[in-house]
N, C-alpha and C positions, 0 to 999 in steps of 0.2 A: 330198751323200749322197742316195742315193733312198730312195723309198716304198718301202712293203712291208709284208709283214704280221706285226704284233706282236701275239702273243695274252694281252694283257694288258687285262682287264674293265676296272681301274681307271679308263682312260680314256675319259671321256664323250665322246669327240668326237675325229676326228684327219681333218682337209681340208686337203690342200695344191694349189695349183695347180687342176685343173678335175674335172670329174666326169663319165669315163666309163662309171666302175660305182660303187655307191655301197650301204650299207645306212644303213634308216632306221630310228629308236630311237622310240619315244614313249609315256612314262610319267610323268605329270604334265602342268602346265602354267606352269613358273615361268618360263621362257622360249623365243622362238620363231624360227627359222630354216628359210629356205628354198630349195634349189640352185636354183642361179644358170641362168635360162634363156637358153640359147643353142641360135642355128637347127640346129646339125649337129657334130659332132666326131669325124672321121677321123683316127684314129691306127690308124697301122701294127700288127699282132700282134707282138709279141715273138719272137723265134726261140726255144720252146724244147725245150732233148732230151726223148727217150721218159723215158717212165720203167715200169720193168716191175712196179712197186707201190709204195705208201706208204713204205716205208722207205729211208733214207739208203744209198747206200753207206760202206766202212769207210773207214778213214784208211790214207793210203799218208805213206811221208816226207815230212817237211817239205823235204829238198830232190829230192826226184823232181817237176821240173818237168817232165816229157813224158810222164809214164803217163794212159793214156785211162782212165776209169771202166769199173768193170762195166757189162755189160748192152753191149755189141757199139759204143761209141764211138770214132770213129778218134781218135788220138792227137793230141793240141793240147800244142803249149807253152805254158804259164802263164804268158805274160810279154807285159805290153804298154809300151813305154817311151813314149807318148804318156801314157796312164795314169799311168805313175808318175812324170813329168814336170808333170802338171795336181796330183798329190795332195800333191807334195812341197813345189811352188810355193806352192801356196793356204795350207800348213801347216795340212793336214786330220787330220794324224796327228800326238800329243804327241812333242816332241821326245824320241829316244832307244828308239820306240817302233815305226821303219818295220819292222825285219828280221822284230822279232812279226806285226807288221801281213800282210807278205807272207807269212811264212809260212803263215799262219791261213788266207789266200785260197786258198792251193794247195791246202788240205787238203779232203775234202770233207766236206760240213754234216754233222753228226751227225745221226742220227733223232729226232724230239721224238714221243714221246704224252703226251697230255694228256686227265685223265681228266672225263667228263664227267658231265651226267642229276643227277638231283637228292642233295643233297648227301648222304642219310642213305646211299644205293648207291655211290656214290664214294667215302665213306668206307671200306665195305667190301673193294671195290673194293681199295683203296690199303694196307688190309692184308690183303687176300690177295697182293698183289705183292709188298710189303715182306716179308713172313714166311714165303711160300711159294716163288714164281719166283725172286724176287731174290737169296735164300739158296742155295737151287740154282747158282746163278752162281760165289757165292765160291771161292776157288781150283779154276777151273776152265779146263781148257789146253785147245785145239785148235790142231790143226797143231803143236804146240810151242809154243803163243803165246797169254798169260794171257789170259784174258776179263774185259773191263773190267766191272763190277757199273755197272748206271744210276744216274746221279743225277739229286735234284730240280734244279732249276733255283732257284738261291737267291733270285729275287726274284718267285718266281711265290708264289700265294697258298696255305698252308696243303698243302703240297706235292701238287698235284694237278698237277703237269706235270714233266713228265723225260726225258733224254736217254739215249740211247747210241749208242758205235761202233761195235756190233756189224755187220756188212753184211751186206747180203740173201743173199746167198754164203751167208755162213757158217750166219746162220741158218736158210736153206731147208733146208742138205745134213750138216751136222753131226749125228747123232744127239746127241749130250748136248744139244744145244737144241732138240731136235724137240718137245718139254713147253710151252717156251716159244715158239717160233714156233707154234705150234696155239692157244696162249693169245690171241698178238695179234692173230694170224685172227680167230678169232671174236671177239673183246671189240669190233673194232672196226667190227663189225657194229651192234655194241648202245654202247657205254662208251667203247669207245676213240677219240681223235682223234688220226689219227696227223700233223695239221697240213702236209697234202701236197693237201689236196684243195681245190676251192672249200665254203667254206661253214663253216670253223673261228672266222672273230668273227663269223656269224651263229650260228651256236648258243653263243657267250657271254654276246650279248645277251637271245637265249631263255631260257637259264639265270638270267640277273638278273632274270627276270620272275616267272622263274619257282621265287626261291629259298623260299617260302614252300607246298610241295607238298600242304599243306591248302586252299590257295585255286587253285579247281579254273579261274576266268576271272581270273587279275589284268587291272586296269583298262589296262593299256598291250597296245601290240602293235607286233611288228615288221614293216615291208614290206622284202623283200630283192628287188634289183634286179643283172643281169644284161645289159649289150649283147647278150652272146653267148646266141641261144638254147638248145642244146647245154650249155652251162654251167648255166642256168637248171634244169636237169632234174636235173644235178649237185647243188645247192642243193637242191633236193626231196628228194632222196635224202639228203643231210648232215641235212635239218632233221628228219625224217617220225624220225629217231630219239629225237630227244625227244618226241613227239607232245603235242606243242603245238596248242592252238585258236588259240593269238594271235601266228598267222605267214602272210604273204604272200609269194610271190614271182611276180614281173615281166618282162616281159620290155621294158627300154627302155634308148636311148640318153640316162645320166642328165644330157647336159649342155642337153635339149630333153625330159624329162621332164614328162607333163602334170599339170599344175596340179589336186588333188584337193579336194574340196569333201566337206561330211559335212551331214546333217540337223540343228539343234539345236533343238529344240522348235519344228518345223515351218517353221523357218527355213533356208535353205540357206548356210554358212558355208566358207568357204576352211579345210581341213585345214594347221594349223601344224604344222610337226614339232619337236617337244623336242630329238633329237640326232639328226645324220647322222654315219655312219663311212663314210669313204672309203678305198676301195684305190686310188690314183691311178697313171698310166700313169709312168713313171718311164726315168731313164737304164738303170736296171739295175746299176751297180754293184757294187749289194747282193747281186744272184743268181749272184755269180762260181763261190759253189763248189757253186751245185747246177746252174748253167747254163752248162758253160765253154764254149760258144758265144761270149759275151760279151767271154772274153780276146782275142781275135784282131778282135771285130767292136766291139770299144766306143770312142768318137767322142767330142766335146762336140759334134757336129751333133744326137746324140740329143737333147738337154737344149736346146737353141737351138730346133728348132722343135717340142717342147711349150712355151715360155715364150709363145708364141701363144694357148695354151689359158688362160694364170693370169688374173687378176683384180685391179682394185684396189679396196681397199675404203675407200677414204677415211675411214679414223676408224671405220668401222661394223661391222666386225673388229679384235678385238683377243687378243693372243696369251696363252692363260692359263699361268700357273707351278704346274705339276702337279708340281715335283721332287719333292716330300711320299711324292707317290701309291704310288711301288712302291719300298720303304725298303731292297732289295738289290739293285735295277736299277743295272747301270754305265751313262754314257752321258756324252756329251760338251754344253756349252752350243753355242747353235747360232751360226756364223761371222759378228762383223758389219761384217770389212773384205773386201771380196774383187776381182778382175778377173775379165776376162772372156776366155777361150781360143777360138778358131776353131779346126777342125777338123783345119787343118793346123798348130796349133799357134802363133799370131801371138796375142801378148797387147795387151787392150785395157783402163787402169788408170780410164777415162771416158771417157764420152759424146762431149766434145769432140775426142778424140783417133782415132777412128774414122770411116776414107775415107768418103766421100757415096758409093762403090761398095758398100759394106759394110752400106746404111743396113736392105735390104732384109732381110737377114741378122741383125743386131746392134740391138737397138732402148733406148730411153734407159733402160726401165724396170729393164734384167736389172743394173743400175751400183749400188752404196749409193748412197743419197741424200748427198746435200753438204751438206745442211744437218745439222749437228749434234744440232741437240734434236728435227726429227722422226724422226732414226734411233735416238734413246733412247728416242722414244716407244714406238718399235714393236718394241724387249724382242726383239730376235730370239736374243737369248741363251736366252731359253725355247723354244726349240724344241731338241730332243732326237736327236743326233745319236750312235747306236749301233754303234758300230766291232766288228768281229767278233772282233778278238783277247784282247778284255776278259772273252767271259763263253764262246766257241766258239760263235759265231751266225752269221746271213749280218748283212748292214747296213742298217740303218734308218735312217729319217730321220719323227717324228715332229712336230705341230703341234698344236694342240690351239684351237682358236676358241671366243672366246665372240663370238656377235651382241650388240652395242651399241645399233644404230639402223638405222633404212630402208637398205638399199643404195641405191647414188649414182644407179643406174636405174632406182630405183620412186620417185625425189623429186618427179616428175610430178605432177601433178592432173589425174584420169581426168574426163573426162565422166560424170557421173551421170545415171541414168535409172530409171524406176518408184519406189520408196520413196525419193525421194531425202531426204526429211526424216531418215529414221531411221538411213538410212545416215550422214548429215553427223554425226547426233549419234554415232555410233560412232567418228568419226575423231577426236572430242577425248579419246579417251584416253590417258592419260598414261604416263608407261614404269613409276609405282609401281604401272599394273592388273596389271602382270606378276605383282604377287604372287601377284593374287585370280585365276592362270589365264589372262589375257583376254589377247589379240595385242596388240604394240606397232607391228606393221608397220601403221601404219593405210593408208598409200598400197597398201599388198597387198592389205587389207578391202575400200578403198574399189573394188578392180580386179575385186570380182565382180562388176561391174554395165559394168564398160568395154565400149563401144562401137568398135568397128574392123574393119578387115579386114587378112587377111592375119597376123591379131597369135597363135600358137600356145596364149596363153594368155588368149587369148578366153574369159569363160562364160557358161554360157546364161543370162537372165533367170530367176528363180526361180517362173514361171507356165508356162515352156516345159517345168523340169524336171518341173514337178507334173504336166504332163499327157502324161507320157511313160508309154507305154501297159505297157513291159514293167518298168519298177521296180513299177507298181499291182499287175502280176501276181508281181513277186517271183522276176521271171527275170532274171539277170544273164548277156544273153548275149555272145558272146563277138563282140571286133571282126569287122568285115565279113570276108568271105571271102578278096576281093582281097588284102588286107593281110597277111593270113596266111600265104596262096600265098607270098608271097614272103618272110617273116621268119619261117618256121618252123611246127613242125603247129598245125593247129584245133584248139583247144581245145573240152571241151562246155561246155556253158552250167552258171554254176551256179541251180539253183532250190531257191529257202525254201521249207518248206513250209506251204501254207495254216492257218490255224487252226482250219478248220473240216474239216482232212482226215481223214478217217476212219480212215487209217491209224493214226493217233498215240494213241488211246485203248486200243485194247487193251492199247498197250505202257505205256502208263502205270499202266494199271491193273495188268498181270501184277507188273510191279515196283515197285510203289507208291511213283511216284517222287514225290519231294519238289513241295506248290504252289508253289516258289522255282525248279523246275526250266525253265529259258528257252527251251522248246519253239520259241519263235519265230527261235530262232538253228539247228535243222536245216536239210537241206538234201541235194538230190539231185544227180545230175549228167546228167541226163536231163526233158525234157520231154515222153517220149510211154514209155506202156512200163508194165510193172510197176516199182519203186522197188526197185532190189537193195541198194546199199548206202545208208546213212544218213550224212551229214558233220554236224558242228559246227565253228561259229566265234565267237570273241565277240561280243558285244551291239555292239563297236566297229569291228569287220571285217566284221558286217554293213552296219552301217550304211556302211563304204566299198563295200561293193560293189553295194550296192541304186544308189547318187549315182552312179557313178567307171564302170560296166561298161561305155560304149560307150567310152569315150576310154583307159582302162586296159587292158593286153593281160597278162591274169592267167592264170599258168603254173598255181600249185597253191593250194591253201588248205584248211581246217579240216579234221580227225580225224575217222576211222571211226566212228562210239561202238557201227552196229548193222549188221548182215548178215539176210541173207532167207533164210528155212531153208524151201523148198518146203512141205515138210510140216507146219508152224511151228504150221498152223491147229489140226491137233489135240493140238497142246499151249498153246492158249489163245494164243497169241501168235505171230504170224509170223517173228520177228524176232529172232535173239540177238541176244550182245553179242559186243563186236569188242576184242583187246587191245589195238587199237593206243589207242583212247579208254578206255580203262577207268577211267586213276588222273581223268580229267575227268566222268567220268560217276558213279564211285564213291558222292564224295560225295549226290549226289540217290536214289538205291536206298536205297528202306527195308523189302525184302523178297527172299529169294531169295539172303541172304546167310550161308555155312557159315564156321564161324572153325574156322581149320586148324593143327595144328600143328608144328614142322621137320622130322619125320620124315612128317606126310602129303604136306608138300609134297616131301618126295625122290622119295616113288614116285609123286606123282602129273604130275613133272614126265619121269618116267625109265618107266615106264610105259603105254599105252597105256589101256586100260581095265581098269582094278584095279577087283576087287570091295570092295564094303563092309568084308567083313570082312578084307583088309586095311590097309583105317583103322584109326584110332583109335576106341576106344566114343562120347568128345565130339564128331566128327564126324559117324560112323555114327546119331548117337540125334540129330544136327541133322536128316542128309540123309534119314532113314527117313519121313518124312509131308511132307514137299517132293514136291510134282506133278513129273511129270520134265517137260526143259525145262533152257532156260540157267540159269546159276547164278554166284554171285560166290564167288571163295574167297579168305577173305583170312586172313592171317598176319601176327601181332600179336608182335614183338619181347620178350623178358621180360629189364626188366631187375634181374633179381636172379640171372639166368643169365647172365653176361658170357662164355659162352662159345659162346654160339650166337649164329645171325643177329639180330644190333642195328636192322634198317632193316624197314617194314612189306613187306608186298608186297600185292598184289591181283592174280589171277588168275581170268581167264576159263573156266568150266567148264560140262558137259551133266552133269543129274543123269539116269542111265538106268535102265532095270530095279533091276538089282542091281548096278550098277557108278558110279561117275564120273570122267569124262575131261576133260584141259583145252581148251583152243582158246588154242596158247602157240604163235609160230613159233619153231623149231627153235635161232635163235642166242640166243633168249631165253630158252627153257630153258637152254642151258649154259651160257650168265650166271648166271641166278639158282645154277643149281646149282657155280658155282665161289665165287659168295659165300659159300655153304653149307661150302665147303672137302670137296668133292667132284672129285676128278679124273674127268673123264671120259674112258673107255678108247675105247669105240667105239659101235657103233647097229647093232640087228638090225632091217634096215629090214622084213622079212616078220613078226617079231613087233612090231614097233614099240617094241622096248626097247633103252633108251641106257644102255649099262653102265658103272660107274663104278667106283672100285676098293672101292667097299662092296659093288656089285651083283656082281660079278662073277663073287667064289665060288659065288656059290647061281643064277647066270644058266642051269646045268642043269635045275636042277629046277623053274625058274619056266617054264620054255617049254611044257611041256602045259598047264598053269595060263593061260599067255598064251592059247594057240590057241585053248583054250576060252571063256575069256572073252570072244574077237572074234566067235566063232561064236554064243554068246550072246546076247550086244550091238548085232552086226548090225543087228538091225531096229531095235531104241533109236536107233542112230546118227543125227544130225539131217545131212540134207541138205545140201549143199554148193551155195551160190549158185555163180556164177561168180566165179574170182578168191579163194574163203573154203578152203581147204583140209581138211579135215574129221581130218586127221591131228593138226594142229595147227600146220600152216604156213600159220598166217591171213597171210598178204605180199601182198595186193592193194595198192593202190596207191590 
């Protein structure tokens, strides 16, 4: 069966075969693994169709084998008898079980979103769907033809993932669904993941980091990596939705991925990683019914020359038994007798029994082993092989690895050189340091000091690092030119900013931000200039990128937290605040903060510049001796009110004259405001009011009220950096 992507957290780990693209996980340090370097890995791209947006097409019959898909597909028969000749052979499918089987291929994928961002807004979230859209659905016909209501997905966690047949068709152009297709537009700007894109198990992994939404830096971080640079920008876009400080992404070929080092109390140390998830390059199988390219072009040549790419790991991998993990998941144990099919369909039961013409083609390892007790050893029954007619999925094929010991290619003894004493004593560590954190790969330890040429995971001496000129200055810039030219745009450089810059004081003082506040993890994207926008990244993704910036080719990294308002100076501070940083910056402000309550946040999200005294008097009697200037608003859940908004929020705001305005971009207002259980009708984009079916009636008589207040406010209005949108479409990048 192939790889694929299974958006199920549960699993720490899922490597099959080699690594062409790969996400990296690390939180903790109980044990340590690292991709396997190799010089180069050319694999073909996939063939696959358009697609004209995230969502599934519907379900045609189970026996219309010749209807092409929406969206302008020529017509393909759904039948490949090599196919189903290699599936029926191997008895990949339970007996009694093929006609389901085929069927299920023919049909196409169903839609999945899956909702996402931190747990208390997911919830919400999830019952606004349940109680509002989803009910909407219940007997309701188009064309003549019942509309299926979504289901959870019975083994996904605490029902935050779900399906339906509905197709883009229908949803686009039906009016009874135009409520809900407008919903899944916008949510999944902000909440939703409609599992169509790249970057769906790297924002699962973010999420795990980030399930505790009162710790504003957890100690892990993820690097997401990418072959494709185009894809890579993809990934930015997926992740910038959470806005996250402890996310990376990369642009490399992960099967020659460089080898990353980090400071450790002034010592330069090889970065271990905790977990890798791999999306591995695969036959495709699995993609039958959202790629039917597939049917007509699929081979066992595909799966013959990636076994080129796999690995052995001598005992140093071993296959974990996660059946536990996902307690509604169907899935099959994985095959551990099988042959081997050529392309044209000629079976080979062993090694011995394949021409010395063949040898070049067919190699000993793709066979079971013969020996009996090392093919027990290696449990390949724990591996998780997911048939699509079980649960209405495409096909998976999952693995799950724990590292054991050294791989079979670092068993070496490197030449040592400079601290050789101290390094020696670090190789006697034993595999129980793992507890206390500490690497067991000591032959990988020992490799930061390796001596060679020609070797890609070379490192420098740790007196060559120390006297590199641009980590002292705190500029991470970006690889050489030449290198770029050819794999994709220039990145800017990132720059820390000094602790002695001048910039950072004021804004510390306007917001009296916390002495815990880690000033030293800012950061510019510019080395000559005025400083427009401000990033953050953790204490730990600094430190990769201070070590890692000439050998690393780093796409994006850390949150907004501040923007540069021209006129900033005379309101004490140059500098808002930026939403996409906020819930990370939140915690350190201990000034310049109004508590809001659910009806200030309707109008102040629906609203342009509402005066005072449409607040509240509790708001109005905070914001009345506030300097005007940025401001924080936050909204505090009550739970003795179970019928309002349950989840905090924090939003970005300018206290002016006699009014305050947010700084929210546009899909983020009508997120928050569908939590709220507000429909939103429409946007008076010349008054700047988004009508909902509360605003609506009275949207007459508020519009001299509006025009006046903008004309007011005008001069209040804080200046727009480049990129800051002063409307409230902060969406820079």
């Amino acid at each position: 069966m192939p790889g694929g992507l299974l958006p199920g957290a549960a699993f720490p780990l899922r490597a099959v075969r080699c690594f062409p693209s790969l996400v990296i996980f690390r939180k903790g340090g109980l044990w340590r693994i690292r991709v396997i370097p190799r010089r180069s890995l050319q694999v073909p791209e996939r063939t696959r169709p358009r697609r004209a947006g995230a969502l599934g097409s519907g379900r045609k019959s189970a026996g219309d084998r010749s209807v092409g898909w929406e969206g302008g597909y020529p017509e393909i028969v759904k039948e490949n008898k090599l196919f189903e000749h290699y599936y029926k052979e191997l008895r990949i499918v339970p007996d009694g079980e093929w006609d389901l089987f085929m069927d299920s291929l023919r049909e196409p994928l169903p839609a999945t979103l899956r909702i996402t961002g931190y747990k208390s807004h997911a919830k919400e979230i999830l019952h606004c769907l349940k109680n509002k859209y989803f009910k909407e659905l219940e007997d309701l016909e188009v064309d003549g033809q019942k509309v299926e209501v979504p289901q959870p997905l019975s083994w996904y966690p605490e029902e935050l993932a779900w399906h339906t047949n509905l197709s883009r068709k229908i949803l686009r152009k039906s009016p009874q669904l135009e409520k809900f297709h407008q919903f899944l537009v916008s949510e999944t700007e902000s909440i939703l993941d409609m599992c169509a894109a790249p970057g769906s198990k790297t924002t699962q992994l973010i999420e795990m980091l980030h399930a505790d939404m009162n710790v504003p830096f957890p100690e892990g971080f993820v690097i997401a990596n990418d072959v494709d640079n185009k894809r890579c920008y993809l990934l930015v876009h997926q992740a910038k939705r959470l806005s996250s400080p402890c996310i990376m992404v990369v642009n490399h070929d992960a099967s020659s991925i460089p080898r990353l080092q980090i400071d450790v109390d002034g010592r330069k140390e090889i970065l271990f990683y905790d977990r890798i998830l791999c999306d591995v390059p695969c036959s495709g199988d699995g993609t039958m019914r959202k790629n039917i390219d597939v049917w007509k072009k699929w081979t066992t040549l595909n799966s013959l020359q990636l076994h080129g790419c796999s690995f052995i790991s001598k005992g140093a991998l071993e296959l974990a038994d996660v059946s536990s993990e996902l307690p509604g998941l169907k899935w099959m144990p994985g095959i551990t007798q099988w042959k081997v099919m050529t392309k044209d369909g000629q079976w080979f039961a062993d090694w011995d029994s394949v021409p010395h013409s063949r040898h070049t083609q067919i190699r000993p390892t793709m066979f079971t082993p013969k020996d009996l007790e090392k093919l027990q050893a290696m449990h390949l029954e724990r591996c998780l092989r997911i048939l699509p007619h079980h649960q209405n999925t495409g096909g998976f094929f999952v693995a799950v690895l724990v590292k054991k010991s050294s791989m079979p290619w670092n068993k070496r003894q490197p030449k040592l050189q400079g601290k050789s004493a101290e390094i020696r004593e670090t190789t006697q560590l034993s595999s129980a340091d793992a507890v206390e954190g500490k690497p067991t790969d000591t032959s990988e330890l020992d490799s930061q000091s390796v001596t060679g040429t020609g070797d890609p995971d070379t490192i420098q001496t740790t007196e060559n690092l120390e006297n590199n000129g641009n980590k002292k200055d705190g500029v991470c810039g970006p690889p050489p030119s030449k290198k770029m030219k050819l794999f994709g745009f220039k990145e800017d450089p990132f720059v820390f900013i000094p602790e002695d810059d001048p910039l950072f004081p004021p804004i510390e003082k306007f917001y009296a931000l916390d002495p815990s506040f880690p000033k030293m993890n800012l950061l510019t994207r510019t080395t000559e200039g005025k400083k427009r926008q401000l990033y953050m990244v953790s204490k730990e993704l600094r430190n990769v990128l201070l070590n890692n910036s000439e050998r690393m080719k780093v796409i994006n990294t850390g949150i907004k937290v501040w923007c540069r308002n021209n006129s900033g100076e005379e309101f004490d501070c140059a500098f808002r605040l930026a939403q996409e940083g906020i819930y990370t910056l939140y915690p350190f402000i201990n000034s310049r903060i109004i508590t809001v309550t659910m009806e200030d946040v309707k109008i102040l999200l629906t609203q342009e510049n509402p005066f005072f005294r449409k607040l509240s008097s509790e708001t109005y009697s905070q914001a009345k001796d506030l300097a005007k200037g940025s401001i924080v608003l936050k909204y505090e859940p009550d739970s003795a009110n179970p019928d309002t908004l349950q989840c905090p929020i924090v939003l970005c705001g300018w206290r002016g004259k006699a009014s305050i305005r947010t700084f929210v971009p546009k899909n983020e207002r009508l997120h928050y405001l569908r939590m709220m259980g507000l429909e939103v009708l429409g946007e008076k984009k010349k008054e700047g009011v988004i009508l909902t079916n509360e605003s609506a009636a009275s949207s007459g008589q508020q519009e001299d009220e509006v025009s006046e207040e903008q004309r007011t406010e005008k001069a209040d209005s804080p200046d727009a950096a480049p990129g800051c949108d002063p409307a409230g479409a902060d969406q820079s990048q």
